[in-house]
Residue frames as qw, qx, qy, qz and C-alpha x, y, z in Angstrom:
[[0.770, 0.199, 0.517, -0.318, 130.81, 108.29, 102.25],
 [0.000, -0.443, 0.665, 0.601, 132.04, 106.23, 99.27],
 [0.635, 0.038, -0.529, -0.562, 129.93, 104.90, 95.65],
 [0.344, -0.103, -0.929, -0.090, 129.79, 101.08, 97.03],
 [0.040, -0.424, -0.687, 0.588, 127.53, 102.93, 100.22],
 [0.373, 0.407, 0.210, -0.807, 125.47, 104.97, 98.55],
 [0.553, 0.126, -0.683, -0.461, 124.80, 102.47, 95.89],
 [0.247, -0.117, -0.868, 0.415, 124.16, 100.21, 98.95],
 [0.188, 0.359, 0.351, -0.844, 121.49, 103.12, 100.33],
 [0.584, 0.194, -0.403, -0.677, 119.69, 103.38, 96.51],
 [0.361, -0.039, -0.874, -0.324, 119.04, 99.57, 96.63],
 [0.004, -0.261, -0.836, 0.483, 117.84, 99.29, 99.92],
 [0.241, 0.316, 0.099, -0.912, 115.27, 102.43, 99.09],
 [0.626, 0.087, -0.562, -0.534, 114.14, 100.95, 95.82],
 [0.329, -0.054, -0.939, 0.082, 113.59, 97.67, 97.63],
 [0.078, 0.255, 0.616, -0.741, 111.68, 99.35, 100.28],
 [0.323, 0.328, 0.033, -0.887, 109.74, 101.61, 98.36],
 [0.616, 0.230, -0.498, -0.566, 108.54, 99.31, 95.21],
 [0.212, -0.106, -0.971, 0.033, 107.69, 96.06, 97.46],
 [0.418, -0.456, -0.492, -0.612, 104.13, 95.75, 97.91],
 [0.208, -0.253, -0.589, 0.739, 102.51, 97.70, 100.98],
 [0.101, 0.691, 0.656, -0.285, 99.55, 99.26, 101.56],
 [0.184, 0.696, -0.249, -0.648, 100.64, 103.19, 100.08],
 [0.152, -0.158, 0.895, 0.388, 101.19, 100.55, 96.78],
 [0.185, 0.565, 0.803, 0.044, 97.95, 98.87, 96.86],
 [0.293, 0.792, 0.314, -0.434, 96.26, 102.43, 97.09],
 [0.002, 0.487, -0.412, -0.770, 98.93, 103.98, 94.68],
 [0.012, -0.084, 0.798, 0.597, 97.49, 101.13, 92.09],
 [0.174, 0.549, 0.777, -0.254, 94.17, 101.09, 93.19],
 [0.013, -0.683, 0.057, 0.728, 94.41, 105.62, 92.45],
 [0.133, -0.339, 0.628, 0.688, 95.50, 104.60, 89.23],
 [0.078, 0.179, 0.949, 0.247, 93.21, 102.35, 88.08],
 [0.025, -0.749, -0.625, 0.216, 89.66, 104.63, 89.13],
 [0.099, 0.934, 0.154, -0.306, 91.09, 108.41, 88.44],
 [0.392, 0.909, -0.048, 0.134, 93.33, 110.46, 86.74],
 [0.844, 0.181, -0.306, 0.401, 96.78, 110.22, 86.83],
 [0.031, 0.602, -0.233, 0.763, 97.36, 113.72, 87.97],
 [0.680, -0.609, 0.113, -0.393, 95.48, 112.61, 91.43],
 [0.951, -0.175, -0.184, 0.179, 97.70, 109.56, 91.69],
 [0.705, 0.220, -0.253, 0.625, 100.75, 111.49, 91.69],
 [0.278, -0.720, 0.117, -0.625, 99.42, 113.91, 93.83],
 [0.923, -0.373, -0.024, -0.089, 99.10, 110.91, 96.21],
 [0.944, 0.030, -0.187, 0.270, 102.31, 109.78, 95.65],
 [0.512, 0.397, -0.333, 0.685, 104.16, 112.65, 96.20],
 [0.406, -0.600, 0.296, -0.623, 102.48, 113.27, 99.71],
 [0.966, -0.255, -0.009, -0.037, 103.08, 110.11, 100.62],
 [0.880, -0.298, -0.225, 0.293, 106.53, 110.70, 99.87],
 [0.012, -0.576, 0.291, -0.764, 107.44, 113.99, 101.43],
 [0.822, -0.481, 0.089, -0.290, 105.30, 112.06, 104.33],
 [0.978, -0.055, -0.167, 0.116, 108.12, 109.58, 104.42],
 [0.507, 0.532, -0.231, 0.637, 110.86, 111.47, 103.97],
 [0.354, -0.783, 0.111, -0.499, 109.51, 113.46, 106.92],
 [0.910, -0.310, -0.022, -0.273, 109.16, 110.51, 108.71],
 [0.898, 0.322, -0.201, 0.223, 112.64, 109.43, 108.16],
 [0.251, 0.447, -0.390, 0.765, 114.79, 112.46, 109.32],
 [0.543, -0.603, 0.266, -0.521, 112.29, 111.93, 112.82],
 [0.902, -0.420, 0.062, 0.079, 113.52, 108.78, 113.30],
 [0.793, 0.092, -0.229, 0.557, 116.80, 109.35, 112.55],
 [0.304, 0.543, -0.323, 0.713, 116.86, 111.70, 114.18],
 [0.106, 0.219, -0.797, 0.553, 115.52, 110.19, 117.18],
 [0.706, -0.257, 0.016, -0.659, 111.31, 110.01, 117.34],
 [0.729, -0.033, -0.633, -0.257, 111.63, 106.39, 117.48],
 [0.586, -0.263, -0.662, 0.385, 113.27, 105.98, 120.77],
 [0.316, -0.184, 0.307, -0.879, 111.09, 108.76, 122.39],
 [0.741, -0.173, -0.227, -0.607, 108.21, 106.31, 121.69],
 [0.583, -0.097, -0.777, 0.219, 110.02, 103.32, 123.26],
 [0.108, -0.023, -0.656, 0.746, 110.12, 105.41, 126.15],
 [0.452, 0.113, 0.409, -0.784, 106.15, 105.85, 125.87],
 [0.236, -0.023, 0.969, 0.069, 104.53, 102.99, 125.27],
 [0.262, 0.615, 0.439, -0.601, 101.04, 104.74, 125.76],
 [0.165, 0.740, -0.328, -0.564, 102.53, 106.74, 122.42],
 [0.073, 0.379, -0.825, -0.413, 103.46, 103.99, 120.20],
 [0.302, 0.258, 0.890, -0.226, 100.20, 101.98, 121.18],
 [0.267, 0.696, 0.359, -0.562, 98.05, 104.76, 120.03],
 [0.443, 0.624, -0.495, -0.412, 99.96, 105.29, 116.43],
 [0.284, -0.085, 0.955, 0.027, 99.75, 101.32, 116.59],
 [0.311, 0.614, 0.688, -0.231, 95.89, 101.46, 116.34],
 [0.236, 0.793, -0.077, -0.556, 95.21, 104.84, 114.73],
 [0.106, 0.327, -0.841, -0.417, 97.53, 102.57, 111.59],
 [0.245, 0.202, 0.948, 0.001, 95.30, 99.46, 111.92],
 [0.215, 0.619, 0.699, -0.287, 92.23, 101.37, 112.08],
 [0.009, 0.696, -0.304, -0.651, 93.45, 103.77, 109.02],
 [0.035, 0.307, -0.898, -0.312, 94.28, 101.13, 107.02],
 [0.183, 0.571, 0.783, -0.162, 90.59, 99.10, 107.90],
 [0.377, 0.732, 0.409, -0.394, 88.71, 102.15, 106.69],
 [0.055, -0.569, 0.593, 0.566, 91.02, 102.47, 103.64],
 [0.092, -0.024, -0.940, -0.327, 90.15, 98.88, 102.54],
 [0.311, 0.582, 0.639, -0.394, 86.39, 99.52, 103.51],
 [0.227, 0.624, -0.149, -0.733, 86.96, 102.38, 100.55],
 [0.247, 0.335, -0.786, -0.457, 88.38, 100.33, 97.75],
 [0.221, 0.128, 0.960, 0.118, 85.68, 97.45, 98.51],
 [0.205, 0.682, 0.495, -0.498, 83.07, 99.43, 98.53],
 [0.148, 0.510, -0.387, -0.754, 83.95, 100.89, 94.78],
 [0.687, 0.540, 0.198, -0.444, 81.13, 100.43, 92.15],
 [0.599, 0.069, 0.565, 0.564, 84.29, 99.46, 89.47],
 [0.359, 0.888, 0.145, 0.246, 82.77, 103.22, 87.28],
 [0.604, 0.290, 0.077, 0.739, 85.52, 104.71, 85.88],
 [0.242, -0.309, -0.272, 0.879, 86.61, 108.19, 86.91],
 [0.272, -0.259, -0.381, -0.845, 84.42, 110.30, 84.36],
 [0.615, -0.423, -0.449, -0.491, 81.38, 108.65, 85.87],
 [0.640, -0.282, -0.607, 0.377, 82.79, 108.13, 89.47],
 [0.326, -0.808, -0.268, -0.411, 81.72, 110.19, 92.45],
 [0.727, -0.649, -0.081, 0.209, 84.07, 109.63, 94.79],
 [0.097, 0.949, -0.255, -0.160, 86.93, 111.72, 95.70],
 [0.872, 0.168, -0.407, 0.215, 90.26, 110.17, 94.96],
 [0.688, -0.640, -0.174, 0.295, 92.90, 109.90, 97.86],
 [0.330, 0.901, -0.066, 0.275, 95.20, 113.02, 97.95],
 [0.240, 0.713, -0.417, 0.509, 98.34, 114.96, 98.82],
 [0.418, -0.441, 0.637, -0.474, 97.54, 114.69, 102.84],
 [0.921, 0.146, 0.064, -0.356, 96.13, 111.74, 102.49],
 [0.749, 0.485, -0.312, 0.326, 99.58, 110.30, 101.01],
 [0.171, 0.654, -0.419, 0.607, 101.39, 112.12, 103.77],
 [0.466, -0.449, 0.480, -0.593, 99.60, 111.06, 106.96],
 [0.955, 0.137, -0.265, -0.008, 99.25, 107.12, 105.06],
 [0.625, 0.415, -0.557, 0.357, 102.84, 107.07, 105.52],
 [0.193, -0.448, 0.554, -0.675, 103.08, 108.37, 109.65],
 [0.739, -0.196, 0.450, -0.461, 100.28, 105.02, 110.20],
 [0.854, 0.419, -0.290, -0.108, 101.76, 103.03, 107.86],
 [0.824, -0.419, 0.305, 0.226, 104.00, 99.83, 109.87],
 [0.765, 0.569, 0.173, 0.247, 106.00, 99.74, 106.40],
 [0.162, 0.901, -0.012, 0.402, 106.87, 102.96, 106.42],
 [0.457, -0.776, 0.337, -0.273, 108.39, 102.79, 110.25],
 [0.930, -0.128, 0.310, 0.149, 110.23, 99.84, 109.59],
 [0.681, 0.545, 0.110, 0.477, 111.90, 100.92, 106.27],
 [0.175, -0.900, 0.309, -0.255, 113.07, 104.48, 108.45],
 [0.836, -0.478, 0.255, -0.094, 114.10, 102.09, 111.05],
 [0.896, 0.096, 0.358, 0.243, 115.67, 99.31, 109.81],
 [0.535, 0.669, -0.024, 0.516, 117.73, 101.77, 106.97],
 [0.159, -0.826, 0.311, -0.442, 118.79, 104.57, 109.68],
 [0.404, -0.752, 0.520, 0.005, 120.78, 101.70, 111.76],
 [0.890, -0.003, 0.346, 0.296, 122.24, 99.79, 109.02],
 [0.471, 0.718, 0.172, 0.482, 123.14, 103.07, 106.54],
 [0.017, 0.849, -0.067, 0.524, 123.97, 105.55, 109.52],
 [0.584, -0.149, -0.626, 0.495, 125.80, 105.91, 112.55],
 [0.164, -0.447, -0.578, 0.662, 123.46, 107.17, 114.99],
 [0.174, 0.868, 0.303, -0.353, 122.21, 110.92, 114.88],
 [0.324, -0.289, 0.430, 0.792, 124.71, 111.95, 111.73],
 [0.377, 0.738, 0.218, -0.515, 122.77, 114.47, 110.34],
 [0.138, 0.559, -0.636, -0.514, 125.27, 114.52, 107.04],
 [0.060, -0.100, 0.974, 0.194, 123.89, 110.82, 106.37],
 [0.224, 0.516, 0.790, -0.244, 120.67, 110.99, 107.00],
 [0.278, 0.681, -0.029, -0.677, 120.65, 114.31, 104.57],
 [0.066, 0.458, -0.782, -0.417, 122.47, 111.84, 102.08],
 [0.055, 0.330, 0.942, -0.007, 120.08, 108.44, 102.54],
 [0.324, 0.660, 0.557, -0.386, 117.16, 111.12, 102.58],
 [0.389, 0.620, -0.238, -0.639, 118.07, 112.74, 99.02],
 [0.054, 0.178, -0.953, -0.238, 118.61, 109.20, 97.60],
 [0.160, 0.393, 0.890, -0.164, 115.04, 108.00, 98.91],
 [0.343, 0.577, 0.224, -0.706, 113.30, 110.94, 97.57],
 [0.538, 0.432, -0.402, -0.602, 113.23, 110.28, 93.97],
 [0.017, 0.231, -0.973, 0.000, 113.78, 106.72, 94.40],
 [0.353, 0.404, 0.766, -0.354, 110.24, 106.32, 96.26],
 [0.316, 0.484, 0.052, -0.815, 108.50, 108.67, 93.97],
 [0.525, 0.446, -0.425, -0.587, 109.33, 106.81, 91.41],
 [0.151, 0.041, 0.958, -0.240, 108.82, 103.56, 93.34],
 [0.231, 0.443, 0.565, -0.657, 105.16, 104.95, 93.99],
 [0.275, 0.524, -0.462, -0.660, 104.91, 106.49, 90.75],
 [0.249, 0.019, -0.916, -0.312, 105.41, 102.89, 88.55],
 [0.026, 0.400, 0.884, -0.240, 102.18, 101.60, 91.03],
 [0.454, 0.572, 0.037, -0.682, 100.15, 104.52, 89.55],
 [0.179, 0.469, -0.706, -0.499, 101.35, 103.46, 86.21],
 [0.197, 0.021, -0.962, -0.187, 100.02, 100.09, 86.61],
 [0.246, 0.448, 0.769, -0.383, 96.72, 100.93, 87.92],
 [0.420, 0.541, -0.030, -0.728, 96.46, 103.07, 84.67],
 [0.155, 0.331, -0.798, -0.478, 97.25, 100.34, 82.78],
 [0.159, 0.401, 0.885, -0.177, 94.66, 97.96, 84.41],
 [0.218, 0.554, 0.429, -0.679, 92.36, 100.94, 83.72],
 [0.293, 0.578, -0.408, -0.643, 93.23, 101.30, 80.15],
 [0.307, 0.241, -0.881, -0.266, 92.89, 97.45, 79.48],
 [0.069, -0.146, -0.915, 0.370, 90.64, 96.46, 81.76],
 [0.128, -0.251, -0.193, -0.940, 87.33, 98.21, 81.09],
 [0.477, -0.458, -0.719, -0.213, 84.68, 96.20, 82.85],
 [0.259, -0.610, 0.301, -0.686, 83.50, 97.41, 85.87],
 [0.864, -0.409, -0.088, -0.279, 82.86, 94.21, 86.90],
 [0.809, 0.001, -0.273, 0.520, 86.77, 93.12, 87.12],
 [0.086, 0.559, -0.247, 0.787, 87.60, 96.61, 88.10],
 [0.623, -0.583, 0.077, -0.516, 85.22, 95.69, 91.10],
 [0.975, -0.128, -0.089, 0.157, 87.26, 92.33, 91.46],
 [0.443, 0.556, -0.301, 0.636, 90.46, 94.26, 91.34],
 [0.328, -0.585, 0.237, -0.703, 89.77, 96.53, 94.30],
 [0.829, -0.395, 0.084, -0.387, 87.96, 93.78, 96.25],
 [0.876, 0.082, -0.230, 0.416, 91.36, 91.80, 95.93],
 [0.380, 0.489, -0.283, 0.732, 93.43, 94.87, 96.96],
 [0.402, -0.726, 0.070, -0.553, 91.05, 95.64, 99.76],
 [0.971, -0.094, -0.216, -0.024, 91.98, 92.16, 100.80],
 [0.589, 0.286, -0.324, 0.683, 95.32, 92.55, 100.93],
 [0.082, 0.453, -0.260, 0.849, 95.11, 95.41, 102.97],
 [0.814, -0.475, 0.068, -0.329, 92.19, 94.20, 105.52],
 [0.952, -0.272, -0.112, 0.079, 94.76, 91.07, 106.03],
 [0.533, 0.137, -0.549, 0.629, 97.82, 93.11, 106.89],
 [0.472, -0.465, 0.458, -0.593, 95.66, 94.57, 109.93],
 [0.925, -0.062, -0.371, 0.048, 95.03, 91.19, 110.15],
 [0.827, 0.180, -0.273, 0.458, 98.64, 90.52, 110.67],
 [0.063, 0.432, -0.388, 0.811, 99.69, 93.92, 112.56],
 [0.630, -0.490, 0.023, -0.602, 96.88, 92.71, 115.06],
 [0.993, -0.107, -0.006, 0.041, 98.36, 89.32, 115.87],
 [0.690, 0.457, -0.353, 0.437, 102.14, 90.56, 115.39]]
């Protein structure tokens, strides 16, 4: 495998990983309500979830599910309806800051099992594993999966960062409540969109 392809692999990753998608929205939502330490818990179970998620489809989960429809219907919904009680969370936040906030923040599993219902996520496996690899070549997919690991993290990572920054500049609870209730948005209208695609 030569530099111009694995410099090819790093962009695609970073492109994936740091364009806005639901694990995002939460990563900056995390940021913005608790402690940093919880966000990066999140982030890094979200992407050891991915990573997982990657070497199964490249190494072949995806077309097991073509072949059960039943299967792909069910992790169709189980996303939609993941993602709906996600953005029920983040509207439903009071805008108090973490000291005075009661709820838990989203964690490790939480980060990990986002990614397995997360359309984003199964697209970005997808879509990379048959433009970066040929076929089941374990030796590539070991190569495109040690590139995406630090890549996301620190994709995932910066979207903490900027929900600490809202948090650090932003003190009201009443925009902090307008924050969220925009992000929840976002996220209610891609089920939206995954319902109608």
């Amino acid at each position: 495998m030569n530099v111009s392809m694995i410099l090819s692999m790093s962009v695609f990753a970073l492109a994936a990983s740091a364009s806005p998608g639901p694990v995002n929205l939460v990563c900056l939502s995390s940021g913005s309500q608790h402690p940093i330490t919880k966000g990066l818990a999140f982030v890094t179970g979200a992407t050891l979830g991915f990573i997982f998620l990657f070497f199964a489809v490249g190494m072949g989960l995806l077309s097991v599910l073509e072949q059960i429809p039943a299967l792909t219907g069910l992790l169709r919904w189980s996303g939609i309806l993941f993602l709906l009680y996600l953005s029920i969370k983040l509207a439903l936040y009071d805008g108090q800051l973490a000291d005075t906030q009661s709820g838990r923040p989203p964690g490790f599993m939480t980060g990990a099992l986002m990614q397995w219902l997360n359309p984003k996520a199964w697209l970005a496996s997808a879509s990379g594993i048959g433009a970066y690899t040929s076929g089941n070549n374990i030796a590539e997919i070991i190569i495109f999966a040690a590139l995406y690991l630090p890549i996301c993290w620190l994709s995932l990572g910066s979207w903490v960062y900027a929900g600490v920054f809202l948090r650090r500049y932003i003190t009201q609870p009443s925009i902090l409540r307008s924050i969220n209730r925009t992000l929840a948005a976002l996220l209610m209208s891609s089920c939206i969109y995954l319902l109608f695609d």
